[in-house]
C-alpha positions as CSV (number, residue, x, y, z in Angstrom):
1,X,-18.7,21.3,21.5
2,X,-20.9,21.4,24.8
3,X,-18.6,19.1,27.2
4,X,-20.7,17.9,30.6
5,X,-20.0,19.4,34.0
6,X,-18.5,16.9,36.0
7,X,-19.8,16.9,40.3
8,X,-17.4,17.8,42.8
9,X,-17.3,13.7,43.7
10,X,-16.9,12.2,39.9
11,X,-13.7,14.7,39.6
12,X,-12.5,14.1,42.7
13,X,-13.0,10.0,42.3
14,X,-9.6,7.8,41.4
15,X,-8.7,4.8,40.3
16,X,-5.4,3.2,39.8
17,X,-3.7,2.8,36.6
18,X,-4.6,-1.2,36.7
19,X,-8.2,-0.6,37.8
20,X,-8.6,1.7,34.9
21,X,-6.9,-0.5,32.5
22,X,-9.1,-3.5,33.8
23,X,-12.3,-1.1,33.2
24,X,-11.4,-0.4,29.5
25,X,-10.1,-4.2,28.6
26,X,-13.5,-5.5,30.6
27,X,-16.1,-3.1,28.3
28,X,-13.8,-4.1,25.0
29,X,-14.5,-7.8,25.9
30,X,-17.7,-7.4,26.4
31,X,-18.5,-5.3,23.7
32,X,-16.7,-8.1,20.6
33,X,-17.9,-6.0,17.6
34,X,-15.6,-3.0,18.7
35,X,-13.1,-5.4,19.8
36,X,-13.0,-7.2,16.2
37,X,-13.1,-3.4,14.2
38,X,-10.2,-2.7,16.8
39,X,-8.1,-6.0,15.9
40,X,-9.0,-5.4,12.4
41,X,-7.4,-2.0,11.8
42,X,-4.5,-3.2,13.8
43,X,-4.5,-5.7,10.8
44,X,-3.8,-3.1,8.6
45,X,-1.6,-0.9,10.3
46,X,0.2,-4.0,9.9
47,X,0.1,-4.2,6.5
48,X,0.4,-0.4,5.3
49,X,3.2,0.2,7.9
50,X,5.5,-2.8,6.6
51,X,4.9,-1.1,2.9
52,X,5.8,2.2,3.9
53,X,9.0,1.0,5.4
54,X,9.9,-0.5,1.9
55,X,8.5,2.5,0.0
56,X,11.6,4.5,-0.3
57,X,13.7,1.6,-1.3
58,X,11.2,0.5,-3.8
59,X,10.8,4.3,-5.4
60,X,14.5,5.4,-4.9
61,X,16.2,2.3,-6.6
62,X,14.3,2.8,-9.5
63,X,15.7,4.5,-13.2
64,X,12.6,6.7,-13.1
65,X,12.5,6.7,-9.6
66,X,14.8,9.1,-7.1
67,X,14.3,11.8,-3.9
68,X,11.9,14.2,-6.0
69,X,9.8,11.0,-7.2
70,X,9.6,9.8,-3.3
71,X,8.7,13.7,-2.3
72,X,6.0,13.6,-4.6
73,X,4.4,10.4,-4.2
74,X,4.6,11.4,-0.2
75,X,3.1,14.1,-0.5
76,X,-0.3,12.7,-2.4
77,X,-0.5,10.8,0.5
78,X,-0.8,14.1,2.5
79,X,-2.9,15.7,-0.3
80,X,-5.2,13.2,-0.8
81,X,-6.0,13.1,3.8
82,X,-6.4,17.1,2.9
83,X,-9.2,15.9,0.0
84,X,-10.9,13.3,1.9
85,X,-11.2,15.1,5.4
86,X,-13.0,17.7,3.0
87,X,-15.4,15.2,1.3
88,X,-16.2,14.1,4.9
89,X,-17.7,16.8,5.7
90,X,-19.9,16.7,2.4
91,X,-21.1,13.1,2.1
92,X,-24.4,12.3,4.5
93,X,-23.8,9.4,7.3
94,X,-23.7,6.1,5.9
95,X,-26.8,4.0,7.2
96,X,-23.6,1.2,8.1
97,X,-20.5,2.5,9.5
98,X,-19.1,-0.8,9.9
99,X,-19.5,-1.7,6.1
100,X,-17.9,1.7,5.0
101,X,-15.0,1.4,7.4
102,X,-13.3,-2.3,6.3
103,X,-14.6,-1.9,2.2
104,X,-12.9,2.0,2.6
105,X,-9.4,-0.2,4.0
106,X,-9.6,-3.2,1.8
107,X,-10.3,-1.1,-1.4
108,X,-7.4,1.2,-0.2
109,X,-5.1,-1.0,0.8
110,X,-5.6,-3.3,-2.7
111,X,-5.6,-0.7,-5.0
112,X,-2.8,1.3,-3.6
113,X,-0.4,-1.3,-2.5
114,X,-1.1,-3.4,-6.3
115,X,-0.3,0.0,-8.0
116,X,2.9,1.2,-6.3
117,X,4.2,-2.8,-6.4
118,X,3.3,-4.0,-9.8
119,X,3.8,-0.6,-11.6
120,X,6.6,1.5,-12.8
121,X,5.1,4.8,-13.6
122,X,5.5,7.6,-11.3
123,X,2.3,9.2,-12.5
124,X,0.3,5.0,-11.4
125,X,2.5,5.7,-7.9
126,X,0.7,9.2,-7.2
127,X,-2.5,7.4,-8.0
128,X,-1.8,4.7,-5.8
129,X,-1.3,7.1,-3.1
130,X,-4.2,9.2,-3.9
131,X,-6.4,5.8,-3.8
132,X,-4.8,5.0,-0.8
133,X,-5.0,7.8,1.7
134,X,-8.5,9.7,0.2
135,X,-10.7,7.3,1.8
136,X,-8.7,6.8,5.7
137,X,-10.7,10.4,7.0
138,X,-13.9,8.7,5.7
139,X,-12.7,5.1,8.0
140,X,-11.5,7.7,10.5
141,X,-14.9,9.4,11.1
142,X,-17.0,6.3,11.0
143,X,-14.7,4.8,13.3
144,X,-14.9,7.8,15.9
145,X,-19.1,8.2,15.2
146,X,-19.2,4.5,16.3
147,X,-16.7,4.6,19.4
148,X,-18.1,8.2,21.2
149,X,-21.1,6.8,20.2
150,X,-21.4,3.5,22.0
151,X,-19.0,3.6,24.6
152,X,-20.3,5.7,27.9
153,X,-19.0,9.0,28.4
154,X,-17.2,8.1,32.3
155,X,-15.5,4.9,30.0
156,X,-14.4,6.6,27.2
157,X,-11.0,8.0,28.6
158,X,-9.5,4.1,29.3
159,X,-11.4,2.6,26.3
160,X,-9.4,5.0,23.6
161,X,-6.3,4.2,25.8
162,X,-6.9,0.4,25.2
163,X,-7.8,1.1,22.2
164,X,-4.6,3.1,20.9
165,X,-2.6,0.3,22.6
166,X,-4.3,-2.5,20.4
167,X,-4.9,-0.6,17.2
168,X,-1.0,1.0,16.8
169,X,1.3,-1.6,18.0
170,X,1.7,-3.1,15.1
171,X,2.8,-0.2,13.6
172,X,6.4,-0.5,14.7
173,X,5.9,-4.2,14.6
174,X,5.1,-3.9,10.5
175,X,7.8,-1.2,9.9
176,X,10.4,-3.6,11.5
177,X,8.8,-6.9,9.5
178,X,8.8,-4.8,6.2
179,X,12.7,-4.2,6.9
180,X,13.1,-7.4,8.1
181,X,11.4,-9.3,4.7
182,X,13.2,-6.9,1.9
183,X,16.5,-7.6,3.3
184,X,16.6,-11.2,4.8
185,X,14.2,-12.9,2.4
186,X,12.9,-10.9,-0.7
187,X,16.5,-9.6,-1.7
188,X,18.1,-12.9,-0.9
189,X,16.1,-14.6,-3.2
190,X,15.7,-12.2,-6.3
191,X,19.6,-12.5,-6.1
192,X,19.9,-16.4,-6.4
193,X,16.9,-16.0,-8.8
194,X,19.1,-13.5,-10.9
195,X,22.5,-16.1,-10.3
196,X,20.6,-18.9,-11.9
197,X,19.5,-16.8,-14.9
């Protein structure tokens, strides 16, 4: 990877943290389509955060279910990244990055999170997974092509740092609703379902 020489005066040059945060929030707002394929994917780390919070409950209360179940449908999930940062590297660009990264999360997410919820094979779980994680290296490339790409090289370093901020903060925000849901409102109301039958 040839990196560019920075001059004596752009290395030298600094800003404060809140000009630099300004500088990154200014070129997101200015640039929407990154800012909507940001706000997106925070969408679904959302989504696939609050169901992996509820995973383990889900596969561990089961009859068919139990630690070695949850240890191999975790590790698909780890398998399949393996598999699809390999397939990566074989496929040729996509002529629309934009189209491959949400149909790559919406197929993903649907498939995996119907198959692990409505199912109650082990073997349908592993698939789910597999469904579910092959395709995030192909969103993850696209999404980096698109980014180094189009943002300039001197705004790249408080872009990505807005960026992280807006795309992963729902992560802990999803795990804590998943909790949240399963024991204050799902559970709650299976039990008065199961009273009443």
């Amino acid at each position: 990877v040839k990196l560019p020489l920075l001059t004596e005066g752009e290395a030298s040059q600094k800003e404060s943290f809140e000009v630099t945060v300004k500088s990154g929030l200014r070129y997101l707002r200015d640039n929407r389509l990154i800012l909507v394929l940001i706000l997106f994917l925070a969408g679904v780390n959302f989504v696939a955060s609050a169901f992996d919070a509820v995973l383990p409950a889900l596969i561990l209360s089961r009859e068919n279910g139990g630690e070695t179940v949850l240890g191999t449908v975790s590790s698909c999930a780890g398998i399949a990244t393996l598999l699809g940062s390999i397939i990566v590297t074989i496929l040729p660009a996509p002529k629309n990055r934009i189209r491959v990264i949400y149909l790559t999360m919406l197929f993903s997410l649907g498939t995996e999170n119907f198959l692990l919820a409505f199912s109650q094979s082990p073997v349908l779980w592993c698939v789910g997974q597999i469904i579910g994680w092959i395709l995030v290296p192909l969103m993850n490339a696209n999404l980096d092509v698109i980014l180094r790409s189009t943002i300039p090289l001197e705004l790249q370093g408080r872009v990505y740092s807005c960026r992280n901020t807006l795309q992963f903060f729902t992560i802990p925000l999803g795990l804590f609703a998943g909790g949240f849901l399963v024991d204050h409102v799902c559970e709650p109301i299976m039990a008065s379902d199961m009273a009443r039958g």
